[in-house]
N, CA, C and O atoms as a Maestro MAE file, in Angstrom:
{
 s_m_m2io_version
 :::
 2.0.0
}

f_m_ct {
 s_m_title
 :::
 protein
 m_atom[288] {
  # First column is atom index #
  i_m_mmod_type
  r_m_x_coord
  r_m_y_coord
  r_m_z_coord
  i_m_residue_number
  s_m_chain_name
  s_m_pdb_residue_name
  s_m_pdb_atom_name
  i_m_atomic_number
  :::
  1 25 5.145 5.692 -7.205 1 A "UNK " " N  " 7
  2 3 4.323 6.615 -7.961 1 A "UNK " " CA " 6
  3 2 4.776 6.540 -9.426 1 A "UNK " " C  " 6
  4 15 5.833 6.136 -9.909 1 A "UNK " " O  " 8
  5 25 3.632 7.064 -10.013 2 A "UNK " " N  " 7
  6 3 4.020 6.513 -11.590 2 A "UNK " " CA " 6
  7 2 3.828 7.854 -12.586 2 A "UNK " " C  " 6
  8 15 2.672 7.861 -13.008 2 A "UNK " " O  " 8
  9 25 4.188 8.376 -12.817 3 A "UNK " " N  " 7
  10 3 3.846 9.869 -13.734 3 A "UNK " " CA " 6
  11 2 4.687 9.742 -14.945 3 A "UNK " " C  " 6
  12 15 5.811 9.239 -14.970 3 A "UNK " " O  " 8
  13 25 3.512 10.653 -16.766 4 A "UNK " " N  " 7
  14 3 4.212 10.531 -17.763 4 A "UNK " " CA " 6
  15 2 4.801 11.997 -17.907 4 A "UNK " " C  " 6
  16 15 4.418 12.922 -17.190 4 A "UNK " " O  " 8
  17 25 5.561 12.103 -18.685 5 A "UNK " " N  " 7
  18 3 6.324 13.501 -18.521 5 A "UNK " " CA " 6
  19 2 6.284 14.040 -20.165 5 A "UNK " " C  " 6
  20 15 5.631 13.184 -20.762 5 A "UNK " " O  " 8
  21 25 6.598 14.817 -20.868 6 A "UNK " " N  " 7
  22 3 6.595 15.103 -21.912 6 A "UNK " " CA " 6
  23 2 8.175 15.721 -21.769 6 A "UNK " " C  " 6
  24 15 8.843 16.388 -20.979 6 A "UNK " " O  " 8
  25 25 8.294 15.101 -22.955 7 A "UNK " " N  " 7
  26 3 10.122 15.749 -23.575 7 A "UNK " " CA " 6
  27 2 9.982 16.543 -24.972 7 A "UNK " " C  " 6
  28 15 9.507 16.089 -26.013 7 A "UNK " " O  " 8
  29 25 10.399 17.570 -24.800 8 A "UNK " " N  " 7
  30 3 10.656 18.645 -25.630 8 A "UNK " " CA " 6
  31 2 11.949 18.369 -26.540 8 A "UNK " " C  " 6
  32 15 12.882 18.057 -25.799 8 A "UNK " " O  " 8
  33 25 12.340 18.376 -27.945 9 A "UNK " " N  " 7
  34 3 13.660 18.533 -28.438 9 A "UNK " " CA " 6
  35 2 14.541 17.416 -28.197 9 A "UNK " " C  " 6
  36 15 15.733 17.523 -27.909 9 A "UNK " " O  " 8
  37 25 13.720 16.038 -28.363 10 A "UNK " " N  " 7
  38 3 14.732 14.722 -28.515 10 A "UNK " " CA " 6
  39 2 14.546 14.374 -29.831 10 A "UNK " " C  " 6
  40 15 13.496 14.134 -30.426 10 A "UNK " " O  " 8
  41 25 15.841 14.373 -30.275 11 A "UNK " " N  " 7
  42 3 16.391 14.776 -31.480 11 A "UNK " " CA " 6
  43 2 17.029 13.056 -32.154 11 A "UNK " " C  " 6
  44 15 17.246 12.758 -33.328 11 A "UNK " " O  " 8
  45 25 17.209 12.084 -30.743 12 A "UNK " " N  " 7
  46 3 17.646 11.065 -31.110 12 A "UNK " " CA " 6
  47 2 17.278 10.010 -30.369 12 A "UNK " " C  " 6
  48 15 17.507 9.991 -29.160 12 A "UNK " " O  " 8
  49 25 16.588 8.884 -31.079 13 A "UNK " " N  " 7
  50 3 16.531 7.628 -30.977 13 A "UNK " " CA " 6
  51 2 17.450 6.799 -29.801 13 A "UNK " " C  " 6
  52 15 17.001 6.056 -28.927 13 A "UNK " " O  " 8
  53 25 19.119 7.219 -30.093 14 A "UNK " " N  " 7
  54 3 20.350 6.342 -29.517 14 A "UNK " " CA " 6
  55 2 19.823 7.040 -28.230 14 A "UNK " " C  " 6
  56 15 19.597 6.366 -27.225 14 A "UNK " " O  " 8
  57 25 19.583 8.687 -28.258 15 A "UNK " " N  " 7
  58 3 19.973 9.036 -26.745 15 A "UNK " " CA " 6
  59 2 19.000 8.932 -26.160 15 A "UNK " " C  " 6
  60 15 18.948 9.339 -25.000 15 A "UNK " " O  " 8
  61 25 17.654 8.211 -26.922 16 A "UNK " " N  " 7
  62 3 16.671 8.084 -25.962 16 A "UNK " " CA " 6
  63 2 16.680 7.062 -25.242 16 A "UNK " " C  " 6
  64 15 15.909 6.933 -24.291 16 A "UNK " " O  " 8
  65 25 17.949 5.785 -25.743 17 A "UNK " " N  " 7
  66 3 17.778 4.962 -24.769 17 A "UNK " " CA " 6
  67 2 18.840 4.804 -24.057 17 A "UNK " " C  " 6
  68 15 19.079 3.886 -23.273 17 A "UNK " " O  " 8
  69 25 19.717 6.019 -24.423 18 A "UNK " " N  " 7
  70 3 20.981 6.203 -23.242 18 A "UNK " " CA " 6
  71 2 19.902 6.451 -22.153 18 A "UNK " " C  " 6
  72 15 19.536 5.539 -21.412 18 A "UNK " " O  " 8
  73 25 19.434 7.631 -22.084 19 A "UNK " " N  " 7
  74 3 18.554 8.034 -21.128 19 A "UNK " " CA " 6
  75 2 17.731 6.879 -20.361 19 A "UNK " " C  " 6
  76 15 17.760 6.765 -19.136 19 A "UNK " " O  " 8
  77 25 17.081 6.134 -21.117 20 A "UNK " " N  " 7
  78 3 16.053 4.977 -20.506 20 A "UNK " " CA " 6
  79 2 17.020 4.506 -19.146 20 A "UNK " " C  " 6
  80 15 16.823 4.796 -17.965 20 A "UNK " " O  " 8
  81 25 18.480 3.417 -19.929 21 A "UNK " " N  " 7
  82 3 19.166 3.231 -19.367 21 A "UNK " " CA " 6
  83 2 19.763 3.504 -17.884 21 A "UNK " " C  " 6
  84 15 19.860 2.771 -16.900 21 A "UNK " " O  " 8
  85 25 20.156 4.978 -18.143 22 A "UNK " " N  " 7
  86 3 20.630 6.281 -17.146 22 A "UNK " " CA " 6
  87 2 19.743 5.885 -15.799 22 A "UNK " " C  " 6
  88 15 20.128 5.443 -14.716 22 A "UNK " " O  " 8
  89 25 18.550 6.175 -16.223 23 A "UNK " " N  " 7
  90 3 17.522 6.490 -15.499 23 A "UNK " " CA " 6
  91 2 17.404 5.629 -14.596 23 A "UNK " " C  " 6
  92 15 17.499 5.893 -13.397 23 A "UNK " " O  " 8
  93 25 17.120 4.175 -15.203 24 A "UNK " " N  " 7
  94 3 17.083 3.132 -14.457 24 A "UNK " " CA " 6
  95 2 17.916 2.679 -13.476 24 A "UNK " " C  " 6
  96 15 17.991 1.708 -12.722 24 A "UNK " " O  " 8
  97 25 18.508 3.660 -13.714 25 A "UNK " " N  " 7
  98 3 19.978 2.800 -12.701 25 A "UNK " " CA " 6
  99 2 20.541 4.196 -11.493 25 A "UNK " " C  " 6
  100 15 21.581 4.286 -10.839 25 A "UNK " " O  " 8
  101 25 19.416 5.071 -11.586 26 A "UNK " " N  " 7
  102 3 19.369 5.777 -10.044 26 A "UNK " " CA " 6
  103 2 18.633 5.352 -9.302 26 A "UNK " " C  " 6
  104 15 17.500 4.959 -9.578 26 A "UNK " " O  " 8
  105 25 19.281 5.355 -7.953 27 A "UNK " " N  " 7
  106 3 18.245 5.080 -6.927 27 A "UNK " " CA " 6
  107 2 16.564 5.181 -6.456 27 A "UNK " " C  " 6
  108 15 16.150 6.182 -5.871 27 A "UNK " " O  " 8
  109 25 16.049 4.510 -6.649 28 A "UNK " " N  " 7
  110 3 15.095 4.443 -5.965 28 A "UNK " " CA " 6
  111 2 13.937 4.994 -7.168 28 A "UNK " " C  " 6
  112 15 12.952 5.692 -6.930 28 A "UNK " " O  " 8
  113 25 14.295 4.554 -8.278 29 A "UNK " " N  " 7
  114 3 13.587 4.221 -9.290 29 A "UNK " " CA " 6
  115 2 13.088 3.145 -9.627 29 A "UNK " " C  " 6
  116 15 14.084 2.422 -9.612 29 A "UNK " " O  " 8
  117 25 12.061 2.370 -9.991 30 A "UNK " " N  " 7
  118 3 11.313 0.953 -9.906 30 A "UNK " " CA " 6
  119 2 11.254 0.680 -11.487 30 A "UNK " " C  " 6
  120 15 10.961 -0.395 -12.010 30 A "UNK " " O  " 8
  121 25 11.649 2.074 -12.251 31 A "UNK " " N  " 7
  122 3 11.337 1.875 -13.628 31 A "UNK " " CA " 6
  123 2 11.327 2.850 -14.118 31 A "UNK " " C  " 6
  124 15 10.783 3.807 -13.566 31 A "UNK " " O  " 8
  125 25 12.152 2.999 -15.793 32 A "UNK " " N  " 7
  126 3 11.366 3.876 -16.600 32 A "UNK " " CA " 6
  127 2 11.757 3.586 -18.160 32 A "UNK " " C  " 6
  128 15 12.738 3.114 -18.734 32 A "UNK " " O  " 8
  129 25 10.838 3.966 -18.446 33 A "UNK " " N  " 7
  130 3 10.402 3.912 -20.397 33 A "UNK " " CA " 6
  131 2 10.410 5.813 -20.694 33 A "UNK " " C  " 6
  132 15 9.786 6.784 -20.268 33 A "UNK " " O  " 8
  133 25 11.606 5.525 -21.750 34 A "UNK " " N  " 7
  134 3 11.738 7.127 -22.756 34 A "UNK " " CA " 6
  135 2 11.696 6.599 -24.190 34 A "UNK " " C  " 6
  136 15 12.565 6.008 -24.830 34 A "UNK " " O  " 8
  137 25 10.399 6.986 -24.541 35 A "UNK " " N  " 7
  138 3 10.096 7.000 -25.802 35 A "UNK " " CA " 6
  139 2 10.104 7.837 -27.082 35 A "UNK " " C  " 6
  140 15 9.357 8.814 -27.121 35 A "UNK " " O  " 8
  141 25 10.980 7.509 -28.272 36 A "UNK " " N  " 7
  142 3 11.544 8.558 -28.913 36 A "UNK " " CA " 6
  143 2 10.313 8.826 -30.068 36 A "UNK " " C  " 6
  144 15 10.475 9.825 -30.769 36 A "UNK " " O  " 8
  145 25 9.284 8.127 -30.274 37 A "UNK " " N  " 7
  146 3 8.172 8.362 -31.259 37 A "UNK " " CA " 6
  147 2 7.240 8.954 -30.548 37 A "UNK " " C  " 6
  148 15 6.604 9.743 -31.247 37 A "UNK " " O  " 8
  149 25 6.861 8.908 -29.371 38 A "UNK " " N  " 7
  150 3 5.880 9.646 -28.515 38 A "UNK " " CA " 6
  151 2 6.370 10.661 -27.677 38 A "UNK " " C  " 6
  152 15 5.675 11.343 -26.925 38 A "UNK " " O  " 8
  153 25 8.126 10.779 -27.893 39 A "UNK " " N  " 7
  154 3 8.291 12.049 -26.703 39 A "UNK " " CA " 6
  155 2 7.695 12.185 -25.647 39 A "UNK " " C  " 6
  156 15 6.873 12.983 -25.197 39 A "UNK " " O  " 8
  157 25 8.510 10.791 -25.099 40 A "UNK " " N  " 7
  158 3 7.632 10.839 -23.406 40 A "UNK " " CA " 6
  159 2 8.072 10.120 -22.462 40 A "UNK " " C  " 6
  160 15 8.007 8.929 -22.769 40 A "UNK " " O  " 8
  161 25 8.589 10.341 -21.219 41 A "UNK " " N  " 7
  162 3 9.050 9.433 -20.430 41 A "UNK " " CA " 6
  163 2 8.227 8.999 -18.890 41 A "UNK " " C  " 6
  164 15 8.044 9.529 -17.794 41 A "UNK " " O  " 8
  165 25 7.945 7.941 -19.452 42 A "UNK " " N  " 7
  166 3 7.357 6.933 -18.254 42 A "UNK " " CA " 6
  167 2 8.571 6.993 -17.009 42 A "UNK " " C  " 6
  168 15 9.745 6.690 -17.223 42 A "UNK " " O  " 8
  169 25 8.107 7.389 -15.841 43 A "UNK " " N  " 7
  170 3 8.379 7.271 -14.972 43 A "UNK " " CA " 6
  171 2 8.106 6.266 -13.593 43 A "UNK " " C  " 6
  172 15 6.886 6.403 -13.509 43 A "UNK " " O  " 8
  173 25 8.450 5.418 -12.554 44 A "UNK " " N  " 7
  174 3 8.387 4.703 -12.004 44 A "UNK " " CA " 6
  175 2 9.031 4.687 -10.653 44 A "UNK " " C  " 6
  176 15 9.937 3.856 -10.586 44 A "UNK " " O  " 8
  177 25 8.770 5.527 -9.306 45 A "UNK " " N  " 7
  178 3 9.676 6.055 -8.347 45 A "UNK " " CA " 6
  179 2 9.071 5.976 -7.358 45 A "UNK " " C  " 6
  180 15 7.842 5.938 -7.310 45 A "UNK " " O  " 8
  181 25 10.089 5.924 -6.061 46 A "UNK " " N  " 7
  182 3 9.544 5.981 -4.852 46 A "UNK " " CA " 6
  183 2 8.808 7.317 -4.759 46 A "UNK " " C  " 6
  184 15 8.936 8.373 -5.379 46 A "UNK " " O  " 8
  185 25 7.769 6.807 -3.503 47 A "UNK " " N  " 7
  186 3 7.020 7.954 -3.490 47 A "UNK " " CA " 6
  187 2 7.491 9.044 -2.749 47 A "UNK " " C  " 6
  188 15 7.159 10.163 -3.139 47 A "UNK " " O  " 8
  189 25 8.299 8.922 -1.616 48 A "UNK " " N  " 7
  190 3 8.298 9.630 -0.783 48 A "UNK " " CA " 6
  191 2 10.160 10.452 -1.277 48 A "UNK " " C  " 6
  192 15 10.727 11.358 -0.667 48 A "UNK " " O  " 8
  193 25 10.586 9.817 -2.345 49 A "UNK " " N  " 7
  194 3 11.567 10.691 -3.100 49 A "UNK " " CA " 6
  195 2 11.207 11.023 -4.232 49 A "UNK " " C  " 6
  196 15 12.165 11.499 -4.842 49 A "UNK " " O  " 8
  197 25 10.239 11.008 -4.854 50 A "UNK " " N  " 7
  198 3 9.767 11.176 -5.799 50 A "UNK " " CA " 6
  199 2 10.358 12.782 -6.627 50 A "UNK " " C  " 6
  200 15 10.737 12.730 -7.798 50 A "UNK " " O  " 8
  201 25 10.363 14.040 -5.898 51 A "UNK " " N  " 7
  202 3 10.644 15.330 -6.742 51 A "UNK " " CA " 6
  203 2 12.413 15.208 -6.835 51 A "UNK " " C  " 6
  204 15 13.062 15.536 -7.828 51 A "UNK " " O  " 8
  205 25 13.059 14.593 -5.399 52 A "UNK " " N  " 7
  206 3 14.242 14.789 -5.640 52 A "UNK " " CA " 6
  207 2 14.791 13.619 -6.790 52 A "UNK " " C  " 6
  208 15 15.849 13.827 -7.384 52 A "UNK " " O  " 8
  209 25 14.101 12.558 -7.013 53 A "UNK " " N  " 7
  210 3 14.311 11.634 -7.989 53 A "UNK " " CA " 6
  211 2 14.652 12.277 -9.489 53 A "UNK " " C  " 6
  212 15 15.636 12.219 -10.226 53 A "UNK " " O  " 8
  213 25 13.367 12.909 -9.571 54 A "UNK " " N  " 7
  214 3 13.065 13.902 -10.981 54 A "UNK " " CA " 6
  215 2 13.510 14.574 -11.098 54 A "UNK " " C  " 6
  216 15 13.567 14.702 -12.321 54 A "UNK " " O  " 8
  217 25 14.433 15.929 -10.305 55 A "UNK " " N  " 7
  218 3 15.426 16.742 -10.437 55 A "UNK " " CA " 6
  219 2 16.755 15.875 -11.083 55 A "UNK " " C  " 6
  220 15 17.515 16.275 -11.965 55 A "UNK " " O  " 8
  221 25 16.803 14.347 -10.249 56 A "UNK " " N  " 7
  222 3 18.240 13.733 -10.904 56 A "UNK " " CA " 6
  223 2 17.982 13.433 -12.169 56 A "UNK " " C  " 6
  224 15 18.926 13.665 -12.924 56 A "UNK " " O  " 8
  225 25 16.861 12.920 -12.747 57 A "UNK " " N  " 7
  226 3 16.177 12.466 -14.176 57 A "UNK " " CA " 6
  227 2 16.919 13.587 -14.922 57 A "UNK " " C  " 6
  228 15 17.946 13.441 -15.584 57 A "UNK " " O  " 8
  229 25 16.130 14.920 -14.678 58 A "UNK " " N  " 7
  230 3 16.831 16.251 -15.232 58 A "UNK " " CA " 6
  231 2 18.055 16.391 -15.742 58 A "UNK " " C  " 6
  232 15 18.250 16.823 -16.878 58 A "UNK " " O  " 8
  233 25 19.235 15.936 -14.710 59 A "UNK " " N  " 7
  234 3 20.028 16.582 -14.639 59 A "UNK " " CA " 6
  235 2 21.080 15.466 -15.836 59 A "UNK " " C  " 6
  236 15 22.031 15.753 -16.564 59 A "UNK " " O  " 8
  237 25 20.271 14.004 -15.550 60 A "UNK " " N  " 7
  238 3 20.964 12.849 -16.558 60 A "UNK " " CA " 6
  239 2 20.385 12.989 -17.942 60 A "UNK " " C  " 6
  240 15 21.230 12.721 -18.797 60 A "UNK " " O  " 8
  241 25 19.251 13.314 -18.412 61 A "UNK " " N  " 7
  242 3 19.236 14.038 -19.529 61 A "UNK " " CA " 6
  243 2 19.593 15.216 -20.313 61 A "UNK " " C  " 6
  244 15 19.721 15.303 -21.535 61 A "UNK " " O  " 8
  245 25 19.711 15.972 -19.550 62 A "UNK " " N  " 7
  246 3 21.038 17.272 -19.692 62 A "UNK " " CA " 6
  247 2 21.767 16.763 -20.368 62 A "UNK " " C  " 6
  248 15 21.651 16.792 -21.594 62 A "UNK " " O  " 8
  249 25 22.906 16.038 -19.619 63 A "UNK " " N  " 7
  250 3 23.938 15.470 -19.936 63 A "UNK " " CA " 6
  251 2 24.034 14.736 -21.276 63 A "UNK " " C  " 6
  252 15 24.931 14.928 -22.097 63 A "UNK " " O  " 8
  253 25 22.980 13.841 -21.419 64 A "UNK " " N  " 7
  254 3 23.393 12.843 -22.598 64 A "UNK " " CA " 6
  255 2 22.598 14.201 -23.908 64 A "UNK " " C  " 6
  256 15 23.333 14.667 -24.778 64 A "UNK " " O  " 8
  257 25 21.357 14.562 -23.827 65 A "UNK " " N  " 7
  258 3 20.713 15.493 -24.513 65 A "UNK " " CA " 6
  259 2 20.595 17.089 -24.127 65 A "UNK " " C  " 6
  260 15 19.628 17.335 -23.407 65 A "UNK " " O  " 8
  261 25 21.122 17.811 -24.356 66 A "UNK " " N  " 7
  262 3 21.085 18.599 -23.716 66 A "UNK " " CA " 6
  263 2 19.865 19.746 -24.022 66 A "UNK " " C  " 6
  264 15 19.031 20.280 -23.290 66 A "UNK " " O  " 8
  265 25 20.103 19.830 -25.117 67 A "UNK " " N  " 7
  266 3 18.917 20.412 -25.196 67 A "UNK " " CA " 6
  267 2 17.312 20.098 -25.380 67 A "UNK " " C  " 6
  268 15 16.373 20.759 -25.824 67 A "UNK " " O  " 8
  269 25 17.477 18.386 -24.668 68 A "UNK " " N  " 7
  270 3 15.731 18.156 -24.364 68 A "UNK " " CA " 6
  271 2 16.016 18.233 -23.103 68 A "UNK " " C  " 6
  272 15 17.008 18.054 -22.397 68 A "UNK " " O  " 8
  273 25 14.113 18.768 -22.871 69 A "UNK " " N  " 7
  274 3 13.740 19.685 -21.762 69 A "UNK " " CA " 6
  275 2 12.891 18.382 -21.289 69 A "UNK " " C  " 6
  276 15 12.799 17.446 -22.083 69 A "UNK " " O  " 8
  277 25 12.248 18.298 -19.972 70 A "UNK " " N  " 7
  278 3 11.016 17.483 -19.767 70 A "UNK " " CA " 6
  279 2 10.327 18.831 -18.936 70 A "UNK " " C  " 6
  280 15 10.698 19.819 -18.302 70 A "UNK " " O  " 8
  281 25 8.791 18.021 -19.490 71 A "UNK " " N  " 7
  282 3 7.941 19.360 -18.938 71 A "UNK " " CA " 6
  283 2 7.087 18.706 -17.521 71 A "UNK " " C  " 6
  284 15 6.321 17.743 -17.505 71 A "UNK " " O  " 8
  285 25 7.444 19.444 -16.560 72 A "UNK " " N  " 7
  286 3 6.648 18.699 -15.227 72 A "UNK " " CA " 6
  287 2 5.411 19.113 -15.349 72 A "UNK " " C  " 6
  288 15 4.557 18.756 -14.537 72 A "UNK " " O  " 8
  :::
 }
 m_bond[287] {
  # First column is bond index #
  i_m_from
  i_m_to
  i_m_order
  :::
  1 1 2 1
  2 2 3 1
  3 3 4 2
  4 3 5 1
  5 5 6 1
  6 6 7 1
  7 7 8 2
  8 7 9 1
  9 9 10 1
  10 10 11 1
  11 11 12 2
  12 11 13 1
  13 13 14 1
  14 14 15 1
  15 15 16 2
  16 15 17 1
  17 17 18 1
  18 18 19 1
  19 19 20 2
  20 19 21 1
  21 21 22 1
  22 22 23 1
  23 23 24 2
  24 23 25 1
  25 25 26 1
  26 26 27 1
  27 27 28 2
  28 27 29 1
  29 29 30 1
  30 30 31 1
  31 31 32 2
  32 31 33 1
  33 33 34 1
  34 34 35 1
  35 35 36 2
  36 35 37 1
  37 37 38 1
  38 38 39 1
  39 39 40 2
  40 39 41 1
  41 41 42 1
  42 42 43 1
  43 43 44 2
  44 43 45 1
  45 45 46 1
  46 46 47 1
  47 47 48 2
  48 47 49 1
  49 49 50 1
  50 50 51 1
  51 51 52 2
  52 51 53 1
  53 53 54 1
  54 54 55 1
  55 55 56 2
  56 55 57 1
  57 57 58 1
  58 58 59 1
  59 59 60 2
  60 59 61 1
  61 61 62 1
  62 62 63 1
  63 63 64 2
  64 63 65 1
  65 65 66 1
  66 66 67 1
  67 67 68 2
  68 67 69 1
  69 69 70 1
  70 70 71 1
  71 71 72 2
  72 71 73 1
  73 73 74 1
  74 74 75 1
  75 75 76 2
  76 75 77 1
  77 77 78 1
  78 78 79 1
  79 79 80 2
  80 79 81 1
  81 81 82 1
  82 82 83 1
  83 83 84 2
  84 83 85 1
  85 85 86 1
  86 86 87 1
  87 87 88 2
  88 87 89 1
  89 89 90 1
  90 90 91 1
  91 91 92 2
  92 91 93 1
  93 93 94 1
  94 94 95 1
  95 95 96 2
  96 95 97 1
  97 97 98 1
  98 98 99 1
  99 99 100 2
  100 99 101 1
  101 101 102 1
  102 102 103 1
  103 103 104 2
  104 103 105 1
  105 105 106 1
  106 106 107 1
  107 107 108 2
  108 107 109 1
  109 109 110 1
  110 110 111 1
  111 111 112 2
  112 111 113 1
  113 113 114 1
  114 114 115 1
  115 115 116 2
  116 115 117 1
  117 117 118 1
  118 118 119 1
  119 119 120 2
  120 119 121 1
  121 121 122 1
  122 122 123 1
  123 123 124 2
  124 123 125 1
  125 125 126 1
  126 126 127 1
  127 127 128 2
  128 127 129 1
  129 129 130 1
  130 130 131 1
  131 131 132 2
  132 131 133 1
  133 133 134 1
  134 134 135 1
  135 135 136 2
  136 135 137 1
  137 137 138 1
  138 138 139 1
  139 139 140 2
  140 139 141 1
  141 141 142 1
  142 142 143 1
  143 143 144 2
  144 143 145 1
  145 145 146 1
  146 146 147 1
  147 147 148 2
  148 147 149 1
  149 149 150 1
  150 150 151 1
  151 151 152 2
  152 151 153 1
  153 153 154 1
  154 154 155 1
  155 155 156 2
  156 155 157 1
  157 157 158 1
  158 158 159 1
  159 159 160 2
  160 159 161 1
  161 161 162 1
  162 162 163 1
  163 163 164 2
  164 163 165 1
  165 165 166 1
  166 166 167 1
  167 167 168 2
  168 167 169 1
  169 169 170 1
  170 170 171 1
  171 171 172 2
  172 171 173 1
  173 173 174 1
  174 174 175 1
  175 175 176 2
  176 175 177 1
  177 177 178 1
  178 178 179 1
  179 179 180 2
  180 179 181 1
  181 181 182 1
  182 182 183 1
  183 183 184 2
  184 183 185 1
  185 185 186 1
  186 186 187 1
  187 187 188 2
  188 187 189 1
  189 189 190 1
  190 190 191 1
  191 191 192 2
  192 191 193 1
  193 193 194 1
  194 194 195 1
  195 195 196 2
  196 195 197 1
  197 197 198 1
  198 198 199 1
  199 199 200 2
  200 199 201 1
  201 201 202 1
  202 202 203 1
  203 203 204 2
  204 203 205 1
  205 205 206 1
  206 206 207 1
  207 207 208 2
  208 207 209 1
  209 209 210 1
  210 210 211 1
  211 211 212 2
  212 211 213 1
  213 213 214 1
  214 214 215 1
  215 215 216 2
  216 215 217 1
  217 217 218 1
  218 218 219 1
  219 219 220 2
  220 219 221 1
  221 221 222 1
  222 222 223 1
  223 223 224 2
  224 223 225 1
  225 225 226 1
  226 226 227 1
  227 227 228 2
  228 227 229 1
  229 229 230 1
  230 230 231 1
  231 231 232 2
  232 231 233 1
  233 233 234 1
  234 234 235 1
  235 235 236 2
  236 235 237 1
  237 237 238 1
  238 238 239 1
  239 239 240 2
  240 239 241 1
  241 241 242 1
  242 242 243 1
  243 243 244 2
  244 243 245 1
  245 245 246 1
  246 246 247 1
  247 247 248 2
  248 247 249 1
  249 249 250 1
  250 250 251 1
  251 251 252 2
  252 251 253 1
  253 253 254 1
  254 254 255 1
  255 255 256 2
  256 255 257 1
  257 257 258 1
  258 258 259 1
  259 259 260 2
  260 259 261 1
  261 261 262 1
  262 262 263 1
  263 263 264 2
  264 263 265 1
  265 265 266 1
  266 266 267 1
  267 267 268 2
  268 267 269 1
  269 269 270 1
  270 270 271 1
  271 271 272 2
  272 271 273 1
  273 273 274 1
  274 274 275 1
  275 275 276 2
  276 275 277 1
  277 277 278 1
  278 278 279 1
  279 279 280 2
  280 279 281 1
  281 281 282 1
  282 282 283 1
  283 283 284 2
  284 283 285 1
  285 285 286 1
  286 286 287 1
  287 287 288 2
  :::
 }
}
């Protein structure tokens, strides 16, 4: 499944592609693009983990950004 997300309060370029990075490299992700001029992250995930996928997305952008939000 493929869904775009909107990010609130990314403030940086570097951490948008810490994040890209991050992302890509949890399980059972096929892909993703975080874009720091469009504030938006392309998503790319199994279907049938799909919400618990996006809770981990969450929780790895926290971390590197903390105060960007993604809006489901």
């Amino acid at each position: 499944m493929k869904k775009k997300f909107k990010l609130v309060d990314l403030d940086c370029a570097n951490c948008a592609a810490k994040m890209e990075t991050a992302i890509q490299k949890i399980p059972g992700v096929n892909g993703a693009t975080v874009s720091f001029l469009s504030q938006r992250l392309t998503l790319d995930a199994e279907d049938s983990r799909f919400e618990e996928i996006l809770d981990e997305v969450v929780q790895v952008c926290k971390r590197i950004e903390p105060d960007c939000q993604i809006q489901r």
